[in-house]
N, C-alpha and C positions, 0 to 999 in steps of 0.2 A: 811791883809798886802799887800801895792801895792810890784808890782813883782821886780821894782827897789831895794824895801828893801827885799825881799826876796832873790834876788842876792847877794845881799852885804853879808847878814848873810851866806851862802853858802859858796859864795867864801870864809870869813874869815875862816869857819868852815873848809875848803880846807886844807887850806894855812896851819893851825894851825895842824891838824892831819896828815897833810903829812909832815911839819917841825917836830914834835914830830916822827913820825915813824923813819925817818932819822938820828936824833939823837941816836938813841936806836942802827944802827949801825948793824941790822941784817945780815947774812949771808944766802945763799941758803940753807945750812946745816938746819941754825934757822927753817926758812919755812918751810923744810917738816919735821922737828919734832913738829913743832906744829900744820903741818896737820893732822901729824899721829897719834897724842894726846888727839886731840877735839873730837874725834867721832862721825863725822859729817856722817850722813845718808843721802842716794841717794834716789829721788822722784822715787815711782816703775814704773819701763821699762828704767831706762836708763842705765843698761845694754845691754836690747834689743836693743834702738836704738844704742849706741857704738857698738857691736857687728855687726851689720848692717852698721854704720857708716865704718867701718873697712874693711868690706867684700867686698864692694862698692866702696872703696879707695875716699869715700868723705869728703871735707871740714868740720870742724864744727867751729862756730863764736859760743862761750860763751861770754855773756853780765853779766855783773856785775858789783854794788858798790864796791866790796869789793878788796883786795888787789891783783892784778895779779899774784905774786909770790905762793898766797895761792892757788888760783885756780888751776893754772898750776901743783902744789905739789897736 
């Protein structure tokens, strides 16, 4: 697939899950009960490095696809 059309399917793919997400009208509230819900498990040491990250009073930049509201939660 040239990257032109690779673009295109993306961006729609965007466009279309972030208008549905929208729709749906979530709250902060929402968020962190469906973080608290999924039972999603941490890669081992990143407690350690939080702990450290903390200690150190340093910055951290999480990168992700996924929804900022979840991660943050």
């Amino acid at each position: 697939m040239e990257i032109s059309e690779k673009l295109a399917h993306m961006e729609e793919w965007w466009e279309t899950d972030t208008g549905n997400i929208c729709k749906e009208k979530l709250s902060h509230d929402n968020f962190r009960d469906i973080a608290e819900s999924c039972g999603i498990n941490f890669r081992n040491g990143i407690h350690d490095l939080l702990d450290f990250k903390r200690k150190n009073d340093m910055p951290m930049l999480v990168v992700s696809a996924g929804v900022g509201e979840l991660i943050k939660a």
